[in-house]
C-alpha positions in Angstrom: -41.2 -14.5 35.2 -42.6 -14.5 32.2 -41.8 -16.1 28.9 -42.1 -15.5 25.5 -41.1 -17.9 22.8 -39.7 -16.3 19.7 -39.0 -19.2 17.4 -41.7 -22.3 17.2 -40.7 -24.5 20.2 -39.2 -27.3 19.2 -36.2 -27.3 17.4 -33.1 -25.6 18.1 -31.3 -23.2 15.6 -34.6 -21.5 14.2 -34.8 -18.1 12.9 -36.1 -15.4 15.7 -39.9 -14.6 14.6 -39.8 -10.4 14.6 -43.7 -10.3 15.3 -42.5 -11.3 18.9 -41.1 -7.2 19.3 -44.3 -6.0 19.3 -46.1 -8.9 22.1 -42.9 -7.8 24.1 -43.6 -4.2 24.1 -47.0 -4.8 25.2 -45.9 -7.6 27.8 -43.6 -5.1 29.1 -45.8 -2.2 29.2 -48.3 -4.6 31.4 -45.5 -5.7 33.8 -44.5 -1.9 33.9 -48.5 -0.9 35.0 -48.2 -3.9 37.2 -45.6 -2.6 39.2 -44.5 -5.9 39.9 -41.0 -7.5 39.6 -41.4 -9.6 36.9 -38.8 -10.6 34.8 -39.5 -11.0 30.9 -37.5 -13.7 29.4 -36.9 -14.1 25.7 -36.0 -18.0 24.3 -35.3 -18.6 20.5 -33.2 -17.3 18.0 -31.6 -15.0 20.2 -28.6 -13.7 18.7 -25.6 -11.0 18.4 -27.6 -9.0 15.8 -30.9 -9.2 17.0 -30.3 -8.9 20.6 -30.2 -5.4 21.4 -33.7 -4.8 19.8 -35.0 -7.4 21.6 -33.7 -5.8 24.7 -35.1 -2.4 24.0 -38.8 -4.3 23.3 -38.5 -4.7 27.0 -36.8 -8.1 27.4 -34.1 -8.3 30.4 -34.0 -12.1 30.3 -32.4 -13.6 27.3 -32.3 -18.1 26.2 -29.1 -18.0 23.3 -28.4 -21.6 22.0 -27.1 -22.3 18.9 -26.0 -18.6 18.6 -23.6 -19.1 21.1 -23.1 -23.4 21.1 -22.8 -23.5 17.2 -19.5 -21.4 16.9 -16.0 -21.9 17.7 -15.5 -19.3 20.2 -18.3 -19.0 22.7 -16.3 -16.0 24.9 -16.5 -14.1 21.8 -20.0 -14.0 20.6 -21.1 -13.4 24.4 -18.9 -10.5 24.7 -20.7 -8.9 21.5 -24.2 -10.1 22.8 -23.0 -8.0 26.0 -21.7 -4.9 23.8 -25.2 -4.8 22.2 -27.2 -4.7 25.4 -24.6 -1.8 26.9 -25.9 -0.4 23.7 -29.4 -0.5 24.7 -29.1 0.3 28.1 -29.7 -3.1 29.6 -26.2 -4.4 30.6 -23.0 -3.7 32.2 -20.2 -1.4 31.2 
């Protein structure tokens, strides 16, 4: 496994840094040449919106904490972080 921060470690409830797309395309692209199993793992500012394009940057390993512990009703923001990555081809019907 690998793992990318995408916030500055530290403090929960940060903005997600977009710079961190590109270093995951070209992790991914490395693990891909590799042609190893190794999973790619996200952590930080994870999120319903931001998700999906994380996922199609080549994540398939995703850290959500205050995005999913800092509203009422967890069930519901998982469901949409799970609608997003159908979206992008990385999750289950």
């Amino acid at each position: 496994m690998i793992l990318l921060m995408s916030v500055n470690p530290g403090f929960g409830g940060q903005a997600f840094i977009p710079s961190v797309l590109d270093k995951l395309r070209r992790v991914r692209e490395r693990i891909d040449v590799s042609g190893r199993p190794i999973r790619l793992e996200i952590d930080g500012g994870v999120n319903e919106t931001n998700i999906r394009k994380i996922a199609e940057a080549g994540a398939d390993t995703f850290v959500s904490g205050s995005a999913i512990f800092g509203k009422d009703e967890y069930e519901g923001v998982i469901g949409k972080m799970r609608i997003e990555l159908c979206l992008a081809g990385k999750g289950l019907p």
